[in-house]
C-alpha positions as CSV (number, residue, x, y, z in Angstrom):
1,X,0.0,0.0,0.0
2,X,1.1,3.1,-1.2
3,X,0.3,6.8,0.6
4,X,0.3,10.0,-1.4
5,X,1.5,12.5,1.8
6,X,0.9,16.2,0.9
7,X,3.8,18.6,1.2
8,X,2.1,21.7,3.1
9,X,-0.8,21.8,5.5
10,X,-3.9,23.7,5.3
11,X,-3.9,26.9,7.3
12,X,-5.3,25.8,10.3
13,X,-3.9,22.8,10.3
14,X,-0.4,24.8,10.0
15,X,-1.4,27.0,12.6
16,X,-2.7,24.3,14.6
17,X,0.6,22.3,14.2
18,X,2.3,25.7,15.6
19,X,0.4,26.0,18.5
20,X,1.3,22.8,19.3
21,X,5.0,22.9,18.8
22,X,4.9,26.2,21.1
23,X,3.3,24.5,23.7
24,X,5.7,21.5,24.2
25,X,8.7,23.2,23.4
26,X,8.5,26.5,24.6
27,X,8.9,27.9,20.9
28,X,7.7,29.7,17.9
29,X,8.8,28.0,14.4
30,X,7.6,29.5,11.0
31,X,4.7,28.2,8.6
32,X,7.4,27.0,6.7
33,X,9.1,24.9,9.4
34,X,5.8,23.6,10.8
35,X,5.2,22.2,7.0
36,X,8.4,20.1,7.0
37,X,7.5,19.0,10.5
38,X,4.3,17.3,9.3
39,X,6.0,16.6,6.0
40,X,8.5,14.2,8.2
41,X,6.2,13.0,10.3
42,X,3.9,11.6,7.6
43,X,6.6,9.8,6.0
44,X,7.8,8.5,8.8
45,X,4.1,7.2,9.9
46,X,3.1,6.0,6.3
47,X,7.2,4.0,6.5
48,X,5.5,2.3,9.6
49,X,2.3,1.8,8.1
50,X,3.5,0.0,5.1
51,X,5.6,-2.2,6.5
52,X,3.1,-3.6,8.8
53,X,0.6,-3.8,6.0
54,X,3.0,-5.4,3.6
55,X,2.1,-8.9,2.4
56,X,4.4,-11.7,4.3
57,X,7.7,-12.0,2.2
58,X,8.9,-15.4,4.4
59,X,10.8,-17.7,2.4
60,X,9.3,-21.1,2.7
């Protein structure tokens, strides 16, 4: 399985994301930064998701 992960957020997802990242870590990043935040996790997450989902490759 295959995942198409988008390279910005929406606004208030972006925003959101920000408000966030202030909160745990005491500081501000740009819009910019916040995007390649979500950007990495996502493709870490959908690495995790397809190799759990990948079709058993034992040799028999």
């Amino acid at each position: 399985m295959r995942f198409t992960i988008p390279t910005t957020l929406s606004l208030k997802d972006n925003q959101t994301l920000r408000e966030l990242y202030k909160l745990e870590y005491d500081k501000e990043i740009s819009p910019s930064k916040a995007d390649q935040e979500a950007y990495r996790l996502m493709n870490f997450l959908a690495v995790l998701v397809e190799s759990t989902t990948a079709p058993d490759q034992s040799l028999n």
